[in-house]
C-alpha positions as CSV (number, residue, x, y, z in Angstrom):
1,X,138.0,111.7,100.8
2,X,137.4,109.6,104.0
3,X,135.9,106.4,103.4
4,X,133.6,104.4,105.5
5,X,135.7,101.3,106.7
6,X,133.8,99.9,110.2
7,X,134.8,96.5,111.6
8,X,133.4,93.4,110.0
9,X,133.6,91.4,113.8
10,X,131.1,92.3,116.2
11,X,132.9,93.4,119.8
12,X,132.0,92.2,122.9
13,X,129.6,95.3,123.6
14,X,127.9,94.8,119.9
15,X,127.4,91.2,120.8
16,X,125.5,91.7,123.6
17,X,123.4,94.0,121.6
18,X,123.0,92.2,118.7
19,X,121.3,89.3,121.4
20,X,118.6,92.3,122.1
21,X,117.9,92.8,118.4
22,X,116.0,89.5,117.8
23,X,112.6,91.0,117.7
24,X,112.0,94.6,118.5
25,X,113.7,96.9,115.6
26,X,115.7,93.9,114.7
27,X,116.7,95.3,111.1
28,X,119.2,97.5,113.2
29,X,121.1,93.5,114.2
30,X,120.9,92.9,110.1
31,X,122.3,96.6,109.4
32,X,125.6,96.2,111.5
33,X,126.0,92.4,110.1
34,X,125.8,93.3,106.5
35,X,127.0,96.8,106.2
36,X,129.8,95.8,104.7
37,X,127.8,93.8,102.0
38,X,125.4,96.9,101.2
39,X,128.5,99.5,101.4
40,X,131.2,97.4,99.4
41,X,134.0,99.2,97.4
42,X,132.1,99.5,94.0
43,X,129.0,101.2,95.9
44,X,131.0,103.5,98.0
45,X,133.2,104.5,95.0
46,X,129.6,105.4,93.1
47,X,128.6,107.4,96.4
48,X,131.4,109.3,96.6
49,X,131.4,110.1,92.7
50,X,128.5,112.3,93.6
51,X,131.4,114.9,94.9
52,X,134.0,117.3,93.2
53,X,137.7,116.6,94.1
54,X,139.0,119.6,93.7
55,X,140.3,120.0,97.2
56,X,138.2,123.3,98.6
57,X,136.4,123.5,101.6
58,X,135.8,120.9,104.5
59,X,136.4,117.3,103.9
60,X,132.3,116.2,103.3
61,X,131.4,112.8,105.5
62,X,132.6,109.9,104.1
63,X,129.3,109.5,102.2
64,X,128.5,105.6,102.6
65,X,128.2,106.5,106.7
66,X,125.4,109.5,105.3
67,X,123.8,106.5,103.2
68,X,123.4,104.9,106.0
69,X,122.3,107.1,108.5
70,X,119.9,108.1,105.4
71,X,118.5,104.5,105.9
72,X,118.1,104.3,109.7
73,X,116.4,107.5,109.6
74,X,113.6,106.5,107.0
75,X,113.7,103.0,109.4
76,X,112.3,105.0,112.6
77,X,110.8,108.1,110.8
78,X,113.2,110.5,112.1
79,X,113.3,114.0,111.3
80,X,117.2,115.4,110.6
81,X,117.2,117.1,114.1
82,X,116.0,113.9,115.7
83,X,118.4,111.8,113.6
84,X,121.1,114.0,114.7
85,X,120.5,113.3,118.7
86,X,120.1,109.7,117.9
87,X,123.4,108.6,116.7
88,X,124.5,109.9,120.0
89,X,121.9,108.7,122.6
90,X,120.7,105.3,121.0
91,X,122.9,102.4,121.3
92,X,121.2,100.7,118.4
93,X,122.2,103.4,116.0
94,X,126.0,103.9,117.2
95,X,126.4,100.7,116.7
96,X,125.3,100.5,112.8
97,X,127.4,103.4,112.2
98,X,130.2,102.5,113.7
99,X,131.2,105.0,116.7
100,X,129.6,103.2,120.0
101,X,130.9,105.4,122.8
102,X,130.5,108.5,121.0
103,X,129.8,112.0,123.0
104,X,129.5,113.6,119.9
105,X,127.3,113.2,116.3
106,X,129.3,112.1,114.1
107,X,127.4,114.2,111.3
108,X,125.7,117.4,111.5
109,X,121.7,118.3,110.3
110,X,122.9,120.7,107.5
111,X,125.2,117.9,106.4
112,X,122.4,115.4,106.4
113,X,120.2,117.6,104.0
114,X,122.9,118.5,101.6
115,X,123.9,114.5,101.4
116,X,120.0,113.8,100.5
117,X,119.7,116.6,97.7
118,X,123.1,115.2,96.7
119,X,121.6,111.3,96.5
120,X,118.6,112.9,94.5
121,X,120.7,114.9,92.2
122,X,122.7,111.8,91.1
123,X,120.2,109.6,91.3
124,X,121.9,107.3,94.1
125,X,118.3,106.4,96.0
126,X,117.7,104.5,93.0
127,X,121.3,102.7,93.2
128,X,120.6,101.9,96.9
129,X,117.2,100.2,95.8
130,X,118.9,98.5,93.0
131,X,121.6,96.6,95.4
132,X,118.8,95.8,97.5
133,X,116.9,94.2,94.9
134,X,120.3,92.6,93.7
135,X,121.0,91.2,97.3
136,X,117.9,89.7,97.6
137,X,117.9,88.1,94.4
138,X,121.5,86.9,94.7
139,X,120.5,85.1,97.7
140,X,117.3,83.6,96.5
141,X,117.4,79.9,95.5
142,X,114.2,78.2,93.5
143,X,112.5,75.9,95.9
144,X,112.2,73.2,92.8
145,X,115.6,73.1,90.9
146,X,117.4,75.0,93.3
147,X,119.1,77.2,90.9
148,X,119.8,80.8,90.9
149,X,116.5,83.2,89.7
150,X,116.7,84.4,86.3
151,X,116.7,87.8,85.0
152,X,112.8,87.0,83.5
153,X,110.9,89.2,85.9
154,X,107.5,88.7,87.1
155,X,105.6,91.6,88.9
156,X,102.9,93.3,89.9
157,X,102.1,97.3,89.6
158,X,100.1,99.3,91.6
159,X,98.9,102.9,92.9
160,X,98.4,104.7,96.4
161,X,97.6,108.5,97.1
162,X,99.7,110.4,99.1
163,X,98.8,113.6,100.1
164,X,101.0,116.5,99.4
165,X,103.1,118.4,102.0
166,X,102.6,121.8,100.6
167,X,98.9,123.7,102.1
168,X,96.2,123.7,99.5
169,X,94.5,127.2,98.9
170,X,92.3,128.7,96.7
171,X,92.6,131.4,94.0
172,X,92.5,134.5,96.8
173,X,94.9,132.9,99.3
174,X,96.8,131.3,96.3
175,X,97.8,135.0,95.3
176,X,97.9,136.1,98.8
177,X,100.3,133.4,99.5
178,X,102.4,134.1,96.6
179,X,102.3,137.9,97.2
180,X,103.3,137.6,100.3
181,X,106.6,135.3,100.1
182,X,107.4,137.9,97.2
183,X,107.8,140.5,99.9
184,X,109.5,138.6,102.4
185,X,112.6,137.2,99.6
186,X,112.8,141.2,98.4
187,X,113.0,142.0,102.2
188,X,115.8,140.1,102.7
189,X,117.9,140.8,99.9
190,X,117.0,144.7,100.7
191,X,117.6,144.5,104.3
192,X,114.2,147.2,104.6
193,X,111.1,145.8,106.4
194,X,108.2,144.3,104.8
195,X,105.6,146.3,105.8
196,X,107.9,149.5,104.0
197,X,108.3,147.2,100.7
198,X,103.9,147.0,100.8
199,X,103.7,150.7,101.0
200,X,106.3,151.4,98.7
201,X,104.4,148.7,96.0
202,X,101.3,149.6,96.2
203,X,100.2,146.5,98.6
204,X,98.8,147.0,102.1
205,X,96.8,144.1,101.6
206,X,99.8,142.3,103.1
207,X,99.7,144.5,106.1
208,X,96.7,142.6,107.4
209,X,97.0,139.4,109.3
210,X,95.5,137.5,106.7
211,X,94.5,138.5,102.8
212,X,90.4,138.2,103.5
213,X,91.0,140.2,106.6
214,X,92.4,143.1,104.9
215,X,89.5,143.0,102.1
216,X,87.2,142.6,105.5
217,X,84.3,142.1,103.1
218,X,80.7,139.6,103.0
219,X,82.2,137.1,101.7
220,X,78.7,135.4,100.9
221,X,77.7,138.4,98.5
222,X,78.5,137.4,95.2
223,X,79.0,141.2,94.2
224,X,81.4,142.2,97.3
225,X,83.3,138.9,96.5
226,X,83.8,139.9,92.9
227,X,85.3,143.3,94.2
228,X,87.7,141.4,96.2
229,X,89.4,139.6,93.4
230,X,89.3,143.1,91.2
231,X,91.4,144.7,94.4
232,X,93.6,141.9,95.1
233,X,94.6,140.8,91.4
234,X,95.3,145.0,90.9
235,X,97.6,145.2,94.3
236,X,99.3,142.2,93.0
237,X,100.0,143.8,90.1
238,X,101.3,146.9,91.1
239,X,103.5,144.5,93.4
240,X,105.0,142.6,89.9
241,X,105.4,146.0,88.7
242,X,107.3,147.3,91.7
243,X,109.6,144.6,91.6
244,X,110.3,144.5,87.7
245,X,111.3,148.4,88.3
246,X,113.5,147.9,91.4
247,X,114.9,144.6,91.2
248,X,115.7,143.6,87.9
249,X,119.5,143.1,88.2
250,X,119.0,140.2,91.4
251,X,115.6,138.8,90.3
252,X,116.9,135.2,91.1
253,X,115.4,132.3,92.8
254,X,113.6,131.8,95.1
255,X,112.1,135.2,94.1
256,X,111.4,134.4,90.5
257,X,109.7,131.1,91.6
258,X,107.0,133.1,93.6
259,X,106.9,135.4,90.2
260,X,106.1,132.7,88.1
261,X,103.7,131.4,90.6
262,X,101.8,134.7,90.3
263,X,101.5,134.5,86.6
264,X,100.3,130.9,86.8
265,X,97.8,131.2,89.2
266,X,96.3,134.7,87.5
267,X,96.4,132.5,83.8
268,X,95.0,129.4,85.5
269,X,92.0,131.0,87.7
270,X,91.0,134.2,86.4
271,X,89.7,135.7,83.1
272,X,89.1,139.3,81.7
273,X,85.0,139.8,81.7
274,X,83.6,141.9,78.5
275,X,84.0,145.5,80.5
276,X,87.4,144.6,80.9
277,X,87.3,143.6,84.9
278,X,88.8,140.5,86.4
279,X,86.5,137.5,87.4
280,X,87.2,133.7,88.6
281,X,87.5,131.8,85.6
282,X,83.9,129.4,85.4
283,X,85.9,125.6,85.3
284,X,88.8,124.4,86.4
285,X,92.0,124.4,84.3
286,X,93.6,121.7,83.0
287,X,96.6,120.5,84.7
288,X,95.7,123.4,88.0
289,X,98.2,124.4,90.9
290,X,97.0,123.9,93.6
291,X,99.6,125.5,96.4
292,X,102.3,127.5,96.6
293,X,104.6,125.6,98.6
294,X,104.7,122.9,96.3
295,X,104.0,123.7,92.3
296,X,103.8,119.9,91.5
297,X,101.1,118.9,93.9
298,X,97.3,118.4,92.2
299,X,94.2,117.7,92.7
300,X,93.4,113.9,91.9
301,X,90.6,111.0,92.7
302,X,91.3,107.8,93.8
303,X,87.6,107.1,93.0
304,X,84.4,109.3,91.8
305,X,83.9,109.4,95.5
306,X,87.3,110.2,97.0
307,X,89.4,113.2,96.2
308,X,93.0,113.9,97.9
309,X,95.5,116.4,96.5
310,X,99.2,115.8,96.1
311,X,100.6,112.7,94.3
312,X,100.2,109.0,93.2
313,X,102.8,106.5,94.3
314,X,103.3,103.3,92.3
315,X,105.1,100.4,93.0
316,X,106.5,97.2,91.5
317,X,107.1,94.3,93.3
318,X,108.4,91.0,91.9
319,X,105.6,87.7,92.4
320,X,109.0,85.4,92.4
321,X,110.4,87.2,95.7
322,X,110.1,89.5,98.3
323,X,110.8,92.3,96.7
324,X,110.2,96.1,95.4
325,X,111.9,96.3,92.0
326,X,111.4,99.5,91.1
327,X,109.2,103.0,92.4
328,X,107.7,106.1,90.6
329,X,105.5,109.1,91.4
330,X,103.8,110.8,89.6
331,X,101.4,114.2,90.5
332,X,97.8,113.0,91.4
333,X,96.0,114.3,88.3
334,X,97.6,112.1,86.2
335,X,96.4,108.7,85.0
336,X,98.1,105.9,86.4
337,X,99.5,104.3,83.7
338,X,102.2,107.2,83.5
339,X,103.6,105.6,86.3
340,X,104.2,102.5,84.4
341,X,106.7,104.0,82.1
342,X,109.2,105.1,84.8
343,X,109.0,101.9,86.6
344,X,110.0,100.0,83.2
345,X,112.9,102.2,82.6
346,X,114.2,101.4,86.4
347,X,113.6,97.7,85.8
348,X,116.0,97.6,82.4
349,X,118.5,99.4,84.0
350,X,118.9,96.4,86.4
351,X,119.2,94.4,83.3
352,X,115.9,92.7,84.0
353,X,113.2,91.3,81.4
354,X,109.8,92.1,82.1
355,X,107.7,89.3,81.0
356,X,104.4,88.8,83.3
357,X,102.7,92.0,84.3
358,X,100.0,92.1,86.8
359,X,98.5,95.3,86.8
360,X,95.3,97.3,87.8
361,X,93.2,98.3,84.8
362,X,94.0,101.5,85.3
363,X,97.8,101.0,83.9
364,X,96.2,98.8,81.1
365,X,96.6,101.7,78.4
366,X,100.4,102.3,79.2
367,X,102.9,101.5,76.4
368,X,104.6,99.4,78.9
369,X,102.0,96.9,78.0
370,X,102.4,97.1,74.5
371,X,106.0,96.3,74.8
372,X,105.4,93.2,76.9
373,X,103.3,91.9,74.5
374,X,105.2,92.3,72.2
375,X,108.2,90.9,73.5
376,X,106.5,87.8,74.0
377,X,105.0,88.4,77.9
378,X,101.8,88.3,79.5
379,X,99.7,90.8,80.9
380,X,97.0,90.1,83.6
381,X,94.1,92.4,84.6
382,X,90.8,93.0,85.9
383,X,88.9,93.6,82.8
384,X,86.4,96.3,82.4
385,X,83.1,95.8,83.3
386,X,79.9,95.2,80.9
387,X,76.9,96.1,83.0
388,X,73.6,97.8,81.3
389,X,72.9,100.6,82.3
390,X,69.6,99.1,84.2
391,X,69.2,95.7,85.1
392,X,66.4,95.3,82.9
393,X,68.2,95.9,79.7
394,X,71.0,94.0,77.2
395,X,74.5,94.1,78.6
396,X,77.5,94.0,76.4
397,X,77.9,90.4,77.1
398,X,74.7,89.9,75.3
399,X,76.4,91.0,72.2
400,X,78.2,88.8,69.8
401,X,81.5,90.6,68.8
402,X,83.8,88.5,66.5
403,X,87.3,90.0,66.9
404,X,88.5,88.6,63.5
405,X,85.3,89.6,61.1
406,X,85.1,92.7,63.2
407,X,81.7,92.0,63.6
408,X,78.9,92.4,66.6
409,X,75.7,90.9,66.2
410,X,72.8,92.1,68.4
411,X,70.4,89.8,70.3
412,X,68.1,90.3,67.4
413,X,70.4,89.2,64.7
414,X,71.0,92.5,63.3
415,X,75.1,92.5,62.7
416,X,77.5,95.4,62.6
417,X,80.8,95.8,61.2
418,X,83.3,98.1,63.9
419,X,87.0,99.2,64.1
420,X,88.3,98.8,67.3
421,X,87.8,102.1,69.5
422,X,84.4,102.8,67.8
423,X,81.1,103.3,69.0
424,X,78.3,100.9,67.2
425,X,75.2,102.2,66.7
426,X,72.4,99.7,65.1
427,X,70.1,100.5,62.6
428,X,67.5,102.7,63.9
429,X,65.3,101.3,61.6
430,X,65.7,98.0,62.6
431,X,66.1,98.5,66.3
432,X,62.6,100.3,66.1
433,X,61.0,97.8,65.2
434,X,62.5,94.8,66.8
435,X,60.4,93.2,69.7
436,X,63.4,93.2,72.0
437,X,63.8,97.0,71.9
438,X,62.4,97.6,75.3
439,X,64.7,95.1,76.5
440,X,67.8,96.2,74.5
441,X,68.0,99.8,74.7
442,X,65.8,103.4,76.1
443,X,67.3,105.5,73.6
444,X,64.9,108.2,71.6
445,X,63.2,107.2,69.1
446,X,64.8,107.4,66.0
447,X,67.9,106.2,67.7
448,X,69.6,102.9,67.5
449,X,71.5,100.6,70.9
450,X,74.9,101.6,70.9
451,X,77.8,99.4,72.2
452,X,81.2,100.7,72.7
453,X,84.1,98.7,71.1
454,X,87.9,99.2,73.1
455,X,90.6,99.6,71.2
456,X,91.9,96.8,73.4
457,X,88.6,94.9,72.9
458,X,91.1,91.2,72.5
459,X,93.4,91.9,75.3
460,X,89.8,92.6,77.3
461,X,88.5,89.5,75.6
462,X,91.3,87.6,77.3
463,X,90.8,89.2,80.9
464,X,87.1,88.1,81.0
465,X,88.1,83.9,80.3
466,X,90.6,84.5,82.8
467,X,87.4,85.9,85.4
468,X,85.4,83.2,84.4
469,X,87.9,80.1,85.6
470,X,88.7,78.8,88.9
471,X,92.1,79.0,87.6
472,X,91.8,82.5,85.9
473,X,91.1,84.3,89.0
474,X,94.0,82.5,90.7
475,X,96.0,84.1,88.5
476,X,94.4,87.5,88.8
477,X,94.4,87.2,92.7
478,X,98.4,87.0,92.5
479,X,98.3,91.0,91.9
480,X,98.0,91.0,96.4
481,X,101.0,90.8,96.3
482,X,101.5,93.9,95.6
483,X,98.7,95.6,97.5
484,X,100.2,94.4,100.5
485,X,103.2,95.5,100.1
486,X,101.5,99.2,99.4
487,X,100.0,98.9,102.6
488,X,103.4,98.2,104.4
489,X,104.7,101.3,102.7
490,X,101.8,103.1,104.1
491,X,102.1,101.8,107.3
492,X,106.1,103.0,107.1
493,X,105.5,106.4,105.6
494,X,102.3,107.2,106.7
495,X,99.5,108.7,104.2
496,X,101.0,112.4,103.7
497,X,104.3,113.5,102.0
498,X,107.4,114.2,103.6
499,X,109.0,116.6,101.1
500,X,107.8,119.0,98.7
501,X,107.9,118.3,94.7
502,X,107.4,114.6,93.3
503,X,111.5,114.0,92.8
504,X,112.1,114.4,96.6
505,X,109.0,112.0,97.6
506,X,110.6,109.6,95.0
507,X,113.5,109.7,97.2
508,X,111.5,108.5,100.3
509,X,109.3,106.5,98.3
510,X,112.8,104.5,97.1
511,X,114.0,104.8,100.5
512,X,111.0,102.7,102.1
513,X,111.4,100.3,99.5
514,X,114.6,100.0,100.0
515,X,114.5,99.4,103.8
516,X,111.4,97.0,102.9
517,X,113.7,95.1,100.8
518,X,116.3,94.6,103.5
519,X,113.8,93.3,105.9
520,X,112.6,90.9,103.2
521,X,116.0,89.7,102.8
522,X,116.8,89.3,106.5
523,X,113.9,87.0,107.0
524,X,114.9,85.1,103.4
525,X,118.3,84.6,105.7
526,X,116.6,83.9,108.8
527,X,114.2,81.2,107.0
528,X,117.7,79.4,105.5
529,X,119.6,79.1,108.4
């Protein structure tokens, strides 16, 4: 296998160049001056690890030149096509890889694709992150004792949506949608037109421009829309059925996928009435897919009033230095503090120690946080907050809760014994006939103030001295870090996914890092010379 081997010395033509790159897209100057730092022997031995030698077929690209151009694409949010022209018509990009004067790519789209799903298979976006991180820290020097950073990590974790690439439908065009790719894959494999393969399984629906064309009903008559799901769901059926009878022997992806989705959408949305007839399920299903094109995107809330559907990104970025440690995405129902896990494992892989953790209060539930703590770190946070439910009334800070006795004691005097994660509720008796009751609680009569204990109720303990300090919300306020550097990844990437499923928008989401890291450590090298 080739390998990459570009010059080291810049030529006369790069050097001129290079004197361009000081300020506009100058990462391209750092690229062609380090390449051969990034792309040494051990990495470019891993890279092309990812590939059989058994001696078959075309020689692939030598694979640390596809690294690269991987890199300079995610650098100027290129598409493959555009990539493609680029390494033949901009200067900038010849030069990094090594072939200034070139008439022709020296790479093709369909090898560029294959080389990412390659990277993703064998994890290599998360190797390209970790020598970034590693060449940063290597670099770094403590301003006070000027000695080399230790392997004791400090960092911050947080969360942005990203909304999915896949279109969002609901149940009629989810089916629709489905039904309709079903036809095209068993089109193609039969060589017979689609509108034959609807006619022959019982499905003229799909013979219409559009699903609630064909069913050309009131859409806004609860009756004629019922009808529509009964038809639909039945024509889909007798699609399934079709398919099960003629192609049994080649049901292989893609078409199985579009199968499956069929089955999931029909279990997930829709339920058999008492007469036996299909309805929309009332509720929404746990865990519900939402499009076709992507099965892993959902439906998720960045806040009770803001709703987006595809996925949560979350980042770590060390408080020490410049740097994104580690990435992780995760689908956008899910609680953050799944994302927490991942970003752990990644971090111990780089033989790092995590022992400060800055987090939102959202990841404060994570086992991660258990671990730390146990190990001997410290975890910062927001804590939760302990408003009444109207100003009038008793907030939780009103409330004596000793930790050790598990014990709270009312404003009144009357005490309580709790376990952590329980809900206290007084003595009726005695809250009905305290003089502070209108100030304590509205609750029926007969009914006792309740106050909710956390199972973390110490850790949250902690969090509220920090609040309450000068120094305590310095220390919270260090978590920016972080948030800024979201907001350069959002700025980079832009707001919407790139790729369909959450392992291919890991890939990007490592790949911005990793270009974010590199800019970080050509300013760390700018600021020592």
């Amino acid at each position: 296998m080739e390998r990459w081997l570009p010059p080291v010395e810049l030529s006369r033509q790069e050097q001129a160049l290079m004197k361009r790159l000081t300020r506009v897209r100058a990462l391209f100057g750092f690229l062609r001056q380090h390449r051969h730092e990034l792309f040494d022997e051990t990495f470019q031995e891993q890279l092309e690890g990812m590939y059989r030698t058994t001696g078959a077929g075309e020689a692939p690209h030598p694979p640390a030149l596809m690294c690269m151009v991987t890199l300079l694409q995610g650098y100027v949010g290129a598409s493959d096509a555009e990539a493609v022209e680029l390494s033949v018509v901009d200067l900038r990009w010849q030069m990094v890889l090594g072939c200034l004067g070139a008439a022709t790519p020296p790479f093709s789209q369909g090898a560029l694709q294959a080389f990412r799903e390659r990277m993703v298979a064998h994890e290599m976006d998360r190797m390209l992150l970790e020598r970034t991180v590693a060449l940063v820290r290597s670099g770094a020097i403590t301003e006070g004792e000027r000695r080399a950073v230790s392997k004791a990590l400090r960092v911050a974790i947080d969360s942005r949506p990203l909304a999915g690439a896949g279109r969002v439908e609901d149940t009629i065009n989810l089916l629709g949608h489905a039904a309709r790719s079903i036809v095209r894959v068993v089109s193609k494999i039969t060589e017979r037109p689609p509108e034959e393969i609807c006619r022959k399984a019982g499905i003229p629906l799909l013979l219409a421009p559009s699903i609630k064309a064909g069913l050309d009903l009131d859409w806004s008559d609860p009756k004629q829309k019922a009808a529509a799901i009964q038809i639909l769901e039945r024509q889909v059926s007798s699609l399934q059925q079709w398919v099960d009878r003629h192609m049994d022997v080649v049901v292989e992806q893609p078409l199985r996928t579009y199968l499956e989705a069929v089955t999931q959408v029909r279990d997930q949305d829709l339920e058999t009435a008492d007469d036996g007839t299909v309805r929309i399920r009332q509720g929404v299903a746990p865990d519900r897919r939402v499009s076709i094109e992507d099965a892993e995107m959902r439906h998720g809330r960045k806040s009770r009033s803001k709703r987006f559907d595809g996925y949560k990104e979350h980042i770590a970025r060390d408080l020490d230095l410049p740097v994104i440690v580690a990435c992780a995405v995760t689908p956008a129902n899910r609680p953050e503090e799944e994302g927490a896990a991942p970003i752990a494992e990644d971090v111990q892989h780089q033989r790092l120690r995590l022992v400060e953790l800055h987090i939102d209060r959202a990841y404060v539930h994570s086992s991660v946080v258990d671990d730390v703590i146990r190990a001997g770190g410290q975890v910062f946070s927001k804590p939760w907050g302990q408003r009444a439910r109207s100003p009038e009334l008793f907030s939780k800070r009103d409330f004596k809760i000793n930790l050790r006795a598990k014990t709270i004691t009312c404003p009144a005097g009357q005490i309580e014994v709790f376990e952590p994660g329980d809900t206290v509720e007084f003595d009726p008796e005695e809250c009905g006939a305290c003089p502070l009751r209108a100030k304590c609680t509205q609750a029926a009569s007969g009914r006792g103030r309740t106050v909710s204990i956390a199972e973390d109720e110490a850790l949250q303990g902690k969090f509220r001295k920090l609040q309450q300090t000068g120094p305590g919300r310095a220390v919270l306020r260090q978590r920016t870090a972080v948030e800024h550097a979201l907001a350069h990844i959002a700025a980079r990437k832009g707001h919407s996914a790139r790729y369909i499923g959450a392992r291919r928008n890991l890939f990007d989401l490592r790949r911005a890092a990793t270009i974010q890291n590199l800019e970080a450590a050509q300013r760390l090298i700018q600021e020592a010379a």
